[in-house]
C-alpha positions as CSV (number, residue, x, y, z in Angstrom):
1,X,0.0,0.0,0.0
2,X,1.3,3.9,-0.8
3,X,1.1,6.1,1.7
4,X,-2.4,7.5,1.3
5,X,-4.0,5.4,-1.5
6,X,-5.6,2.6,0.0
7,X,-6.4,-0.9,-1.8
8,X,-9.3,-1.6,-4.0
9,X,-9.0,-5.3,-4.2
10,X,-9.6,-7.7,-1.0
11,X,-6.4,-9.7,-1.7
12,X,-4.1,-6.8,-2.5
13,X,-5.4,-5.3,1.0
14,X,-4.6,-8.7,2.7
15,X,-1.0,-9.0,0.9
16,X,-0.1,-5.8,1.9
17,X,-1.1,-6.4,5.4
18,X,1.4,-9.3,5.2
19,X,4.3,-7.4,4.7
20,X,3.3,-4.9,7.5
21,X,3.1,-8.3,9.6
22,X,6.6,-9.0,8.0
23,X,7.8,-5.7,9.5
24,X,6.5,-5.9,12.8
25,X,7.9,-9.2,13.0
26,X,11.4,-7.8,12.2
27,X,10.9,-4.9,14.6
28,X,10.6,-6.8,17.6
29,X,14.0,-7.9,17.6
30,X,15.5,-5.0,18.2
31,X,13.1,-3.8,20.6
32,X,13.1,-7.2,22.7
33,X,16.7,-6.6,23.4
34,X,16.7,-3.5,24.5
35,X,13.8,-4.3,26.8
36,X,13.8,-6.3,30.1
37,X,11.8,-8.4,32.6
38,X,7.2,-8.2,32.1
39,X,8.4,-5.8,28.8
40,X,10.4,-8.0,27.1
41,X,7.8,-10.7,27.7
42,X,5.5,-8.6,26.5
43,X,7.7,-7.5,23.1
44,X,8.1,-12.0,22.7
45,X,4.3,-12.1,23.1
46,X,3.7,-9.7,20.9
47,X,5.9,-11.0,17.9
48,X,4.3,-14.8,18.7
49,X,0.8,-12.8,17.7
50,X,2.4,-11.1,14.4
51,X,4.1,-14.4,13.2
52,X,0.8,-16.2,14.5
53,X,-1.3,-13.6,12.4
54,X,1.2,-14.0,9.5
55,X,1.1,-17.6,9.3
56,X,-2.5,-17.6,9.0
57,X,-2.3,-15.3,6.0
58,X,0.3,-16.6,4.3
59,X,-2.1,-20.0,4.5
60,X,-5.0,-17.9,2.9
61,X,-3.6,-16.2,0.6
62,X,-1.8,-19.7,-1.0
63,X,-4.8,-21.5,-0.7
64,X,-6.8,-18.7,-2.6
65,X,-4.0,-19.0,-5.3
66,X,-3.4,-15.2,-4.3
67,X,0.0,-14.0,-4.5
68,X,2.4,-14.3,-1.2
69,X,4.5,-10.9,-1.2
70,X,7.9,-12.2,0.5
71,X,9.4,-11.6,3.3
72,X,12.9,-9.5,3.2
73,X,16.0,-10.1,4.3
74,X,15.4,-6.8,6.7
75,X,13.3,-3.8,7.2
76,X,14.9,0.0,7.9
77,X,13.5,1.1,11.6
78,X,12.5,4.5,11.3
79,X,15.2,5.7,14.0
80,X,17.8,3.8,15.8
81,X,16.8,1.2,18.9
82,X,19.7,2.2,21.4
83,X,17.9,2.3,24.7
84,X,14.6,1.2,26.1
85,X,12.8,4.4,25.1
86,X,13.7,4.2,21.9
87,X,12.3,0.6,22.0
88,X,8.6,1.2,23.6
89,X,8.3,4.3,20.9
90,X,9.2,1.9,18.1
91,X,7.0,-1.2,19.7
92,X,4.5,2.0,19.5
93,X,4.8,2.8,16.2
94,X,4.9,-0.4,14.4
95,X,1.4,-1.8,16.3
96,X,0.3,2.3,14.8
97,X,1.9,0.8,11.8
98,X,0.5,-2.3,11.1
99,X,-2.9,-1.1,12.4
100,X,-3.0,1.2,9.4
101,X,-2.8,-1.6,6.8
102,X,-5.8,-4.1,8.6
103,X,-7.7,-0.8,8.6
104,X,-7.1,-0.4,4.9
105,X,-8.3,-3.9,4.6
106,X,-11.4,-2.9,6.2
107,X,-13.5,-1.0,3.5
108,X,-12.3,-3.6,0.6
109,X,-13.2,-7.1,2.3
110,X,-16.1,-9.1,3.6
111,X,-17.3,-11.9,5.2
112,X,-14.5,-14.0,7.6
113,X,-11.4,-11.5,5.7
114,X,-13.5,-8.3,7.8
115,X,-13.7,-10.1,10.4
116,X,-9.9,-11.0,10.6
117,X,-9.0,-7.3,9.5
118,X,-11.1,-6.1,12.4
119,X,-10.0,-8.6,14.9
120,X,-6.0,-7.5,13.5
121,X,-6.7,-4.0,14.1
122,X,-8.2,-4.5,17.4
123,X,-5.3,-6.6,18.7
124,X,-2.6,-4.0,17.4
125,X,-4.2,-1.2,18.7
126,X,-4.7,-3.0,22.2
127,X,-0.8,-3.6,22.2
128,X,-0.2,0.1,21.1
129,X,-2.4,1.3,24.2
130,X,-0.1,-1.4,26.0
131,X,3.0,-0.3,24.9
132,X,2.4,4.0,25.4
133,X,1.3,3.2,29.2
134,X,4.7,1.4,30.0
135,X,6.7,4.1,28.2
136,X,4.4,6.5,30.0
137,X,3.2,8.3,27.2
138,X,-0.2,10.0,28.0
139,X,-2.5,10.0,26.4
140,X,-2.4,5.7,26.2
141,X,-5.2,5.4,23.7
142,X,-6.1,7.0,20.4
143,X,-9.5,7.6,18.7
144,X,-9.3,6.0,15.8
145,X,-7.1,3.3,15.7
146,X,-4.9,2.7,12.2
147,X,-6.0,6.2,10.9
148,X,-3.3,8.3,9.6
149,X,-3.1,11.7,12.4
């Protein structure tokens, strides 16, 4: 998906929320290390839900004969991951992220593929809300979850 033009067709919406599952899944390792004790069990639960999530799609979309975007090698973090406020920020961002790509999903699909896009942009807001109260950030929740601010 560009920034700002959203998908027209169900399984374009669902490949592209693959790769934004790709991503997250990436992202966590550098913010798991930089994290310690309930937060870094927190940052392994989370990735085991985006590879969980990822799995599932990358099922569907096979057996639909859709096209499976790959996975990369590795994704560029938008700022470095030195300390562990730079890794609840980024932990933040990427649940803000991939929340943006199920809500794209949203308008395009139907039936059980809504369902999961809503369900996926439930859970990745939930963690975002998790992840701005342990970093403190106020306030913990946002309006509309996915939509760009």
């Amino acid at each position: 998906m560009i920034r700002g033009q959203a998908p027209t067709d169900p399984a374009q919406a669902l490949a592209d929320a693959l790769a934004a599952e790709y991503a997250a899944i990436f992202a966590y390792g550098p913010i798991g290390v930089r994290l310690t004790d309930a937060a870094r069990r927190d940052a392994r639960a989370a990735e085991a839900a985006h590879r969980a999530r990822r799995d599932a799609l990358v099922l569907q979309l096979s057996a639909g004969g859709g096209q499976v975007p790959a996975d990369r090698a590795g994704y560029a973090l938008p700022f470095p991951v030195t300390d562990r406020a730079a890794a609840l920020r980024l932990a933040v961002e990427i649940e803000e992220r991939t929340a943006a790509f199920w809500r794209a999903a949203l308008p395009v699909t139907t039936g059980a593929d809504r369902t999961r896009a809503l369900n996926a942009l439930t859970d990745c807001a939930v963690r975002a809300t998790r992840w701005r109260r342990t970093a403190g950030v106020s306030p913990v929740t946002v309006a509309f979850p996915g939509r760009p601010t």
